[in-house]
C-alpha positions in Angstrom: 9.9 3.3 6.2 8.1 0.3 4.1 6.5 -2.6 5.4 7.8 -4.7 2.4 10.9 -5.0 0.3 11.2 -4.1 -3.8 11.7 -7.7 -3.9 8.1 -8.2 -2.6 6.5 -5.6 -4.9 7.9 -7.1 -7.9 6.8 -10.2 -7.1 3.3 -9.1 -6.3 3.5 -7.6 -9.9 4.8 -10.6 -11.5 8.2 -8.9 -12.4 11.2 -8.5 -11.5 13.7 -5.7 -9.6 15.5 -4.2 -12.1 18.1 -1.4 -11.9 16.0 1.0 -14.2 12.9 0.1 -12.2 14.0 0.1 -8.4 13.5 3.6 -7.7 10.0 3.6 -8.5 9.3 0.2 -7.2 10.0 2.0 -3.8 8.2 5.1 -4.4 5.5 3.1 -4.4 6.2 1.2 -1.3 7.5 4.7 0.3 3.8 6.1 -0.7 1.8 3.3 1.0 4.0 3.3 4.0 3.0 7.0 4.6 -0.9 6.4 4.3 -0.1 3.7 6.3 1.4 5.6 9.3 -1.0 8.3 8.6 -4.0 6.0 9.3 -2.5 4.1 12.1 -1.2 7.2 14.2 1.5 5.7 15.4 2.2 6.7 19.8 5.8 6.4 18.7 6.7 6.4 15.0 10.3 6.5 15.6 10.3 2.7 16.8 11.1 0.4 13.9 10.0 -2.3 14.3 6.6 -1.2 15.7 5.2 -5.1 16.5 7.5 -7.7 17.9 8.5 -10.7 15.5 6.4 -13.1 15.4 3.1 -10.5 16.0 0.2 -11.0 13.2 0.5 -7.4 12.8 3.6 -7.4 11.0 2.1 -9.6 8.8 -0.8 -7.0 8.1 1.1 -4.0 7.9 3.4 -6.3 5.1 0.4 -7.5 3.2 -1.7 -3.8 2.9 1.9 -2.1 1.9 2.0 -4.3 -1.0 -1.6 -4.4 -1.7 -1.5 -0.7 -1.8 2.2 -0.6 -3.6 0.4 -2.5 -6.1 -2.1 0.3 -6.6 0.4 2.5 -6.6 2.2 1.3 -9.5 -0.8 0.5 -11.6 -2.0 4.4 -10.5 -0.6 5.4 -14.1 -2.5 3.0 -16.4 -5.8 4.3 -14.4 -5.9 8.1 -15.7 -8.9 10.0 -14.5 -10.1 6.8 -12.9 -10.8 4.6 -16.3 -8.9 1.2 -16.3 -9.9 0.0 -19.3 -12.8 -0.9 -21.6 -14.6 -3.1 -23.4 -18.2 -3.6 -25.5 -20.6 -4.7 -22.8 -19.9 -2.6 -20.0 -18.2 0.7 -21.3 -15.9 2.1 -19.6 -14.6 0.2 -16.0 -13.9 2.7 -13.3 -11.1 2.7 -11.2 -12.1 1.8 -7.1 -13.2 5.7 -6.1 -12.2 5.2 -2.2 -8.4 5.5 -2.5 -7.1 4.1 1.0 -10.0 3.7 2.7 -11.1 -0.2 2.6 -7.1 -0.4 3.6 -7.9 1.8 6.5 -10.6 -0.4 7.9 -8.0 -3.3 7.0 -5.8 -1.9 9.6 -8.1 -1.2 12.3 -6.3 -3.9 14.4 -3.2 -1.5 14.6 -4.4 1.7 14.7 -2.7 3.0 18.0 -4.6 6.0 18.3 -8.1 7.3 17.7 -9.6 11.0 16.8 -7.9 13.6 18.4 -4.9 13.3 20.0 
């Protein structure tokens, strides 16, 4: 389960939810959601919410979904890890460590640690 809403995505991209774009929108969300959980090891992933209202947490968990959603949805304009070009610098590389500086990001609710 997401941390944020399509509604939230879109705006973070500076569009808007459409019917044609919806689907993927989520995917995206759906995809960050899963590192997320992954890294964070939840004790009892079946509790939704994990944090109480009000609990900066939330907030965090809400604020890397997006951040990675983001990522996500911009994944296809990065082929083999080239975002773009230009004259001076050649070709600019993607960021090479994936989840990682989201990972340390979330260290306040990681709920487990090594094995388990």
């Amino acid at each position: 389960m997401a941390y944020a809403t399509v509604e939230e995505l879109a705006g973070a991209l500076r569009n808007r939810v459409t019917p044609e774009n919806t689907d993927a929108l989520q995917a995206c969300l759906d995809a960050a959601a899963a590192e997320i959980d992954h890294d964070v090891n939840w004790l009892d992933p079946t509790q939704d919410p994990h944090y109480p209202e009000g609990d900066t947490r939330s907030a965090l968990l809400n604020r890397v979904n997006l951040v990675r959603g983001v990522e996500w949805w911009k994944a296809n304009d990065a082929a083999f890890g080239v975002i773009g070009y230009n004259d001076v610098t050649g070709a600019l590389q993607a960021p090479r460590d994936g989840f990682a500086r989201h990972a340390i990001t979330l260290t306040p609710c990681k709920e487990r640690w090594g094995l388990a």
